[in-house]
N, C-alpha and C positions, 0 to 999 in steps of 0.2 A: 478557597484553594489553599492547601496546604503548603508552607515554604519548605525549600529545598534543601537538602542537608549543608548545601554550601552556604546558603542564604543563615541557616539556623546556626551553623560557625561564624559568621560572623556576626550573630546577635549576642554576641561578649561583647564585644567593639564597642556598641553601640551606648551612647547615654542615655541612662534610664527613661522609661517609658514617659514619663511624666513632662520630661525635658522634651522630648522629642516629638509630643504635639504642640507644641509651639515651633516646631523648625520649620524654618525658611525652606520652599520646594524648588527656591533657584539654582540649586544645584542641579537639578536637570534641565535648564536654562538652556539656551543656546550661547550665551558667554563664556561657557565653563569649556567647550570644544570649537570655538569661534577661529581662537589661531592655528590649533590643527588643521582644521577642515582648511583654510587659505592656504598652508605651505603645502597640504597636498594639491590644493588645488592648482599653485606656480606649480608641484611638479609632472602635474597632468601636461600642464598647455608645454611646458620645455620636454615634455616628452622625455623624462629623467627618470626612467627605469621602466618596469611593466608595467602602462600603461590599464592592463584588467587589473591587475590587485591593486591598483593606487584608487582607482574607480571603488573598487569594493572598501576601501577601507578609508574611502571620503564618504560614500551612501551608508556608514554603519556608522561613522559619526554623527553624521544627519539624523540616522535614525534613535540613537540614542539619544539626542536632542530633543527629541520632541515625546509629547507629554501623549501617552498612549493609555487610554482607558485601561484602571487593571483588569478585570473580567477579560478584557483581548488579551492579554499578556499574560493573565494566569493562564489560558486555552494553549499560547503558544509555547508555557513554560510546562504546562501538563506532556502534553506532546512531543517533545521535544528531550525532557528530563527525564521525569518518573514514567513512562512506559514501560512497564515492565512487573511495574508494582501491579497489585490488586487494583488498577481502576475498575478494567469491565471486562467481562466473560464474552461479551458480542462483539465487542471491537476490534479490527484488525491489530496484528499485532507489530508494532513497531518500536522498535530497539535504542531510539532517539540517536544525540549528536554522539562520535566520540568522546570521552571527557579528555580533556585537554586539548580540542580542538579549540579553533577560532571560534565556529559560530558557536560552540559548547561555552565560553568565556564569555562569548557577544552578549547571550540571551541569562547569564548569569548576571552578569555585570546592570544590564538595562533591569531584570528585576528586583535584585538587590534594591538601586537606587529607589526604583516605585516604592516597595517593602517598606523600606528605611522612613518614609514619610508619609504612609495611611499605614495608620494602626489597625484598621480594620483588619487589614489582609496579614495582618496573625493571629485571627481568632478562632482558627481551627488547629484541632487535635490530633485529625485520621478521621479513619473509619471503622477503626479496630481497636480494644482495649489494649495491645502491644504497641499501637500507635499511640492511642492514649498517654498509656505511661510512658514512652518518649517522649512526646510531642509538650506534656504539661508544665517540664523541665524549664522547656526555650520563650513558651507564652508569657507576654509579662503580665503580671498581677492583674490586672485595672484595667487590660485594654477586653473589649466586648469580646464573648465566650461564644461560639457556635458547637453544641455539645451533639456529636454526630456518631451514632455508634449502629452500622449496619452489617447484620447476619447471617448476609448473604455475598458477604464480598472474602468469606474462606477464611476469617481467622479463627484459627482453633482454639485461642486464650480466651476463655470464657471466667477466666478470678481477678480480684480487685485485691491490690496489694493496701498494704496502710500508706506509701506516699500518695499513692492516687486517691484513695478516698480519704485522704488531709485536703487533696491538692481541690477534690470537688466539694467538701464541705466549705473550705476557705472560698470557692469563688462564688456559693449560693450566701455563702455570707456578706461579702463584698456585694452582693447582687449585681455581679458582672454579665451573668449568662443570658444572652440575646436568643437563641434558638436550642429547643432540646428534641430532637429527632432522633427515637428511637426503635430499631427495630429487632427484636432475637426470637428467640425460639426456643429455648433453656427456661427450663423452670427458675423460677428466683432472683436470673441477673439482673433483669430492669427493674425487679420489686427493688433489688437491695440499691439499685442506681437513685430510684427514686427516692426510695429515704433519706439516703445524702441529701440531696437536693431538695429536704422540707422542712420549712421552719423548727425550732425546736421551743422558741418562746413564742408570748404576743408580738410581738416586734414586726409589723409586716415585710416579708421578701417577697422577689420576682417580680418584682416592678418591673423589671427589665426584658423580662420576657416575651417576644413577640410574636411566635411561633412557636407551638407544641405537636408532636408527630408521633404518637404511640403507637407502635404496632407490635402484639404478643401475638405470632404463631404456632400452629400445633397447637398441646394440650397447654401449655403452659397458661395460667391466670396471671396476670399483671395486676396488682396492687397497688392504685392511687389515689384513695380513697383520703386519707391525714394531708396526702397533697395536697389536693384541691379544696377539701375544706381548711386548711390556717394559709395559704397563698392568697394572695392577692395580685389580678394581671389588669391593673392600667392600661399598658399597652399589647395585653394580648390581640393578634390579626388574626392568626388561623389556630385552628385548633380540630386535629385531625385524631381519631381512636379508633382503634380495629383489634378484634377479635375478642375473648374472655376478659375482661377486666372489673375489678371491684371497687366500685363508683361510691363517692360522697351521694346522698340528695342531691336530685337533680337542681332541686333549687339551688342549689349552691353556684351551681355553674352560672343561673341566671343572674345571681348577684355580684360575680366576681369578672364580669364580660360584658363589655359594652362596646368594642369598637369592631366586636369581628367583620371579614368580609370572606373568611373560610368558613365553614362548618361543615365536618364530613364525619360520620358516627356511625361504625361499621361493627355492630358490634351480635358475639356469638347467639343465635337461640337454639339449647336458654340459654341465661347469661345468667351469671353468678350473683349477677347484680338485679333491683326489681327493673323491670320494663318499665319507661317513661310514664304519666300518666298524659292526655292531650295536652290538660293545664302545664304540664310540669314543660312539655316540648315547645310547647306555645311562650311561655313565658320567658324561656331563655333566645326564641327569635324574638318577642319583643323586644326584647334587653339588646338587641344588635338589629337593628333596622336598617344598618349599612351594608349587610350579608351580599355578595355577589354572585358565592359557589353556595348551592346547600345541597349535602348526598345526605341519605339515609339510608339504611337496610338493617336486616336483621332485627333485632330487640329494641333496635333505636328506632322502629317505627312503633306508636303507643296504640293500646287497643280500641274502640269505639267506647265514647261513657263511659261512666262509673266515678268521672269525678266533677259533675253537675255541669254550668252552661261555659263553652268556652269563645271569647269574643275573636275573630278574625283579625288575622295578622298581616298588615301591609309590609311589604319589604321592595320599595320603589328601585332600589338599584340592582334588584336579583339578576344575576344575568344567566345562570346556569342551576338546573336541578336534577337532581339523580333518585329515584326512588327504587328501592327493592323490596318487594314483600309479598304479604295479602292482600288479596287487592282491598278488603276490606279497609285497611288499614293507610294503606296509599291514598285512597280516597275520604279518609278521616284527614289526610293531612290535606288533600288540595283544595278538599270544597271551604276551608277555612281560612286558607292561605289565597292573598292579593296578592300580584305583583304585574309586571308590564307584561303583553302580549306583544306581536310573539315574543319569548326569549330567544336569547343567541343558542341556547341549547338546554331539550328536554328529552329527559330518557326515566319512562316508567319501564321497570320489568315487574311485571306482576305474576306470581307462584297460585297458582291455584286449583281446587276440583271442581269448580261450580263454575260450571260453561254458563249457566241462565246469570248467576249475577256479573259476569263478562259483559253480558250482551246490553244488559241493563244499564251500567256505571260507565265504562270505558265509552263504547256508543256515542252516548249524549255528549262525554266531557270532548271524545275529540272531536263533535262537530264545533262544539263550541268554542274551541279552543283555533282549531284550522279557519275557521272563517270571519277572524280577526282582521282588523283594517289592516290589509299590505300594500304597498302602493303600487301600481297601474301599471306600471316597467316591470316589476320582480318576476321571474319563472322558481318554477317548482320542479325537482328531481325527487322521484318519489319510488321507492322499492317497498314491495308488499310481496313476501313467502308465507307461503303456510307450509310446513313440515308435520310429521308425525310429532303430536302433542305441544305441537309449538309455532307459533304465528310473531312474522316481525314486519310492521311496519316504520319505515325512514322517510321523514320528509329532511328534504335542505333547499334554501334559497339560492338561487345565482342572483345575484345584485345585481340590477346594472342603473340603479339610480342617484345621483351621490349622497343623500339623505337617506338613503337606504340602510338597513343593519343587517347582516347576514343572520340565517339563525337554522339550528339542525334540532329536528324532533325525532326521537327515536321512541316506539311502543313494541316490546317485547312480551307475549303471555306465553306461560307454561300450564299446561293442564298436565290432570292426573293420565293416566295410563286408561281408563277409562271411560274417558272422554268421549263422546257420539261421534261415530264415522264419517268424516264430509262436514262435520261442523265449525273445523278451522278454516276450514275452507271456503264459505257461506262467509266465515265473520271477517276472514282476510279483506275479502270482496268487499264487506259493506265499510269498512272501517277506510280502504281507500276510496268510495263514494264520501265520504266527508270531506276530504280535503278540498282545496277550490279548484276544480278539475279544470278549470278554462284555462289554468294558469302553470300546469304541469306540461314541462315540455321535454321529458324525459321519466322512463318507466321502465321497469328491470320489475319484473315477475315471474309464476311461476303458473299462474293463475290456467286454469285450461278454456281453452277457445270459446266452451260455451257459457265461462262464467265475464268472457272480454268484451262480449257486444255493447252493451252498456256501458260501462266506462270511457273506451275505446270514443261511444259517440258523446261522450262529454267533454272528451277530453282533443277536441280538434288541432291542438295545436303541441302534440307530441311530435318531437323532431328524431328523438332514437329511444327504439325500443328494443328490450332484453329482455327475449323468450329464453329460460331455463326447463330443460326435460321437458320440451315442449314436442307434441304429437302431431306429426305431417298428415293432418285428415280434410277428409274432400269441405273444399269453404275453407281452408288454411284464413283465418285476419280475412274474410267476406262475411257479411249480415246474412242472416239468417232468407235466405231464399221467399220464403212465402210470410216474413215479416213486414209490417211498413218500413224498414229502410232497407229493401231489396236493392235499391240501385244507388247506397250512399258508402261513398268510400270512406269506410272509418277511418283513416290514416291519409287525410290530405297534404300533411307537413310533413309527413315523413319523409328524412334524409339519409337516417343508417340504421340499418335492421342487423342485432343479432342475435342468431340460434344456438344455444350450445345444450350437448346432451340433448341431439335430437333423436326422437322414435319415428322410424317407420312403419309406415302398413305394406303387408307385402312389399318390402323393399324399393316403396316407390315415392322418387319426388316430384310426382308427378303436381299433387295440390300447390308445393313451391312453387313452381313455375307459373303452374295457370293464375297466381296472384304474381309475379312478377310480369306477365305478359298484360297483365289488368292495369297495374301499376305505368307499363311501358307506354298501354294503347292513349291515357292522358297527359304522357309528354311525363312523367315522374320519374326522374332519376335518383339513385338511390347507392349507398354502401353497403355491401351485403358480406356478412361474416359467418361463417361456422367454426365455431369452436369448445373448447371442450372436449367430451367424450361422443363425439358425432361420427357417425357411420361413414367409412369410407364412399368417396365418389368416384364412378370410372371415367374418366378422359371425354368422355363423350356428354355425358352428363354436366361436367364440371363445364367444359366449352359453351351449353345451351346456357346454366346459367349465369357463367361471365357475360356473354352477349346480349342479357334482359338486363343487366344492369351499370352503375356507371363505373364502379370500381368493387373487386371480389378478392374475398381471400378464403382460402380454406384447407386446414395444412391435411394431410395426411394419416388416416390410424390405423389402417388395415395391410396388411401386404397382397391381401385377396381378395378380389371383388367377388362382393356377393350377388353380386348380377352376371357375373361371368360371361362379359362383353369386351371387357378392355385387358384381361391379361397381365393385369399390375396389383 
């Protein structure tokens, strides 16, 4: 969090940076306002003037007494103060305190003092190269560097004067800088940022660096290629790349990373740079077996073979994975990667033309993967659409066991354009037959009637279900009449049903009803909803199905019935 322009005047005041991590934090003690706070408090009880303002300015004593987390303090100094600046384009807009108000002095004064005694919280710059070179003036030398430059918060100085690239050579010299997050979109400014910031002899720097966050969009290339090979990151954690950029040997990453628990590599195809090879991707998650997050896409996914046997990567603490690609390539990385099942969250999107090797890869891995040891208590919420050229299924846990871990799978494929008619459709279907259908107790599809029979009776313990552009035909959610389960209610759990974007035949809800009267005749009551873009209901119609169920809603889209019975 950035200090305040008041806070940054009085960092003259202050004795050098060096002195002042050894200072005593009792000054925000409660002995420094111990005797204030008492004489307002006699003039509270004697009742010796206004009683509200004496209250308020013994509760702001109190509060500047006590030792308030900075991250709380910086939120209520952001808020309060700089509103107005460049923080966010989505957040409402407020104007903060008066300056020279009370509470405007209150919330200076209390973060001054925090300021004054973690060093930390002046290790930022801005978010803007005009912030920058304000901001690098007031930092003192040696205290940890958080180098934050985003191009999306509207500053239009995109050049780097000579104090500021003194000011950034001198702190990669010093190896001050703890975090380098960068993002622009200009050809050339993060190249030339990051050449400041790379060695120029043997001498290893960026010990210090714990975090790296490159993001080059547009056309622009990012050049970090002399970085990463003369750096050295002891304590690098995350290490996040996206878009065109010009990479050292991936080995190099491997050797110079060993603690990460980020890894996220988003990078352009093609890339300027060669594409991973397996060994090459593999060896830099061996080199970090602590990884927690791994995303890949684009070029950061390596092709099948070519660079002979590659041994299987354990990564016991993984707790999230992201893939984006071919699926060839997504499944070069899983079938050789180990980690715990389920994770807390997986999401494959897989880009491809070849429906048959879909059916083949994906298939197998999610059954295998869905019928992982979960324990006995957990339910499953599971959405499966299929779209034109595009199929998503979602699993998530509802926990309810205390040894339980939540965990969210998400599979998105994309086919080509000429993909076979009805064959997302078929694969949507089979793809939620894998999951542990006993255990799904909530469903949002889109799936049509006659692809639901079978799941539906696998899945006996769905408590609400979400029919989208779903078709009101005769056997609405009923078994197939002259199948063997003519007389089994697929939905014995069910508690809330909802329709949206529903079709009628001939204008008739007629199928709705005759399954809520089915529903009725076994004693099953139910929430019932339409919503959406669903056909107006007339008065009469809406009445019969409010009274087959236990609670109904259903707003209004038409000003016209199309039944021209009810006149509304």
């Amino acid at each position: 969090m950035p200090p305040s322009p008041r806070a940054q005047a009085q960092h003259d005041k202050l004795p050098d940076f060096e002195d002042q991590s050894h200072a005593s934090p009792s000054i925000m003690g409660r002995e420094i306002n111990i005797e204030s706070i008492r004489v307002l408090e006699r003039q509270i009880e004697e009742s010796n003037g206004d009683a509200i303002e004496l209250k308020r300015a013994r509760n702001s004593l109190l509060n500047i007494s006590t030792l308030v987390p900075p991250e709380i303090l910086g939120d209520i100094f952001s808020w309060t103060l700089i509103r107005g600046t460049a923080f966010s384009y989505h957040a409402p807009r407020y104007d903060g305190f008066c300056k020279g108000s009370y509470n405007f002095l209150l919330v200076c004064h209390h973060w001054f003092e925090v300021a004054s005694h973690i060093p930390k919280l002046w290790s930022f710059w801005g978010n803007t190269l005009r912030q920058w070179k304000e901001g690098q003036r007031h930092h003192p030398r040696l205290a940890p560097l958080d180098l934050v430059l985003n191009g999306n918060m509207g500053g239009t100085d995109a050049s780097t004067d000579d104090t500021l690239r003194d000011a950034l050579r001198d702190r990669a010299s010093r190896d001050t800088i703890r975090q380098v997050h960068l993002l622009w979109h200009r050809q050339g400014l993060l190249s030339s940022i990051i050449s400041l910031l790379t060695p120029d002899g043997d001498e290893p720097q960026c010990r210090s660096i714990e975090s790296i966050d490159l993001r080059s969009l547009g056309d622009s290339v990012l050049v970090v290629s002399n970085f990463f090979s003369r750096a050295y990151f002891p304590k690098l954690r995350s290490l996040v790349l996206h878009g065109a950029l010009t990479l050292p040997p991936w080995d190099h990453i491997a050797q110079r990373t060993t603690l990460l628990t980020v890894l996220l590599l988003d990078i352009d195809n093609p890339s300027p740079s060669p594409t991973p090879t397996t060994r090459e991707l593999f060896s830099i998650l061996a080199s970090n077996p602590g990884l927690q997050l791994l995303s890949l896409s684009g070029s950061a996914l390596p092709e099948d073979g070519g660079d002979g046997f590659t041994p299987p990567v354990s990564l016991r603490r993984l707790q999230k994975i992201y893939l984006t690609g071919e699926l060839h390539r997504i499944f070069g990385v899983l079938e050789r990667l180990s980690f715990p099942r389920p994770l807390a969250r997986i999401e494959v999107t897989a880009i491809d033309s070849m429906a048959e090797d879909i059916s083949r890869t994906v298939g197998p891995y999610l059954k295998h993967y869905f019928q992982q040891d979960h324990k006995p208590q957990d339910t499953l919420s599971l959405t499966a659409y299929s779209l034109p050229n595009r199929l998503s299924i979602c699993v998530r846990t509802e926990v309810k066991a205390r040894n339980s871990v939540p965990f969210f799978a998400k599979f998105r494929v994309c086919l080509a354009p000429n993909a076979p008619r009805g064959f997302l459709a078929n694969l949507c279907h089979d793809f939620a037959s894998f999951t542990p259908q006993e255990r799904v107790y909530s469903l949002d599809t889109n799936l049509s009637s006659t692809q639901m029979e079978d799941l539906l009776l696998a899945m006996p313990n769905i408590e609400t279900l979400r029919l989208f552009n779903v078709v009101l035909s005769k056997g609405f959610l009923r078994p197939n009449p002259d199948g063997p389960h003519a007389k089994t209610n697929l939905l014995p759990s069910l508690r809330s049903l909802y329709l949206e974007d529903v079709v009628l035949i001939n204008d008739s809800w007629r199928p709705l009803k005759e399954y809520l009267v089915h529903l009725a005749s076994d004693g099953q009551a139910i929430y019932l909803n339409l919503e959406g873009g669903s056909p107006h209901i007339c008065r009469e119609v809406a009445k019969e199905l409010e009274g087959l169920v236990e609670d109904f809603s259903c707003p209004v889209y038409q000003l016209t019935c199309s039944m021209a019975i009810c006149g509304g």
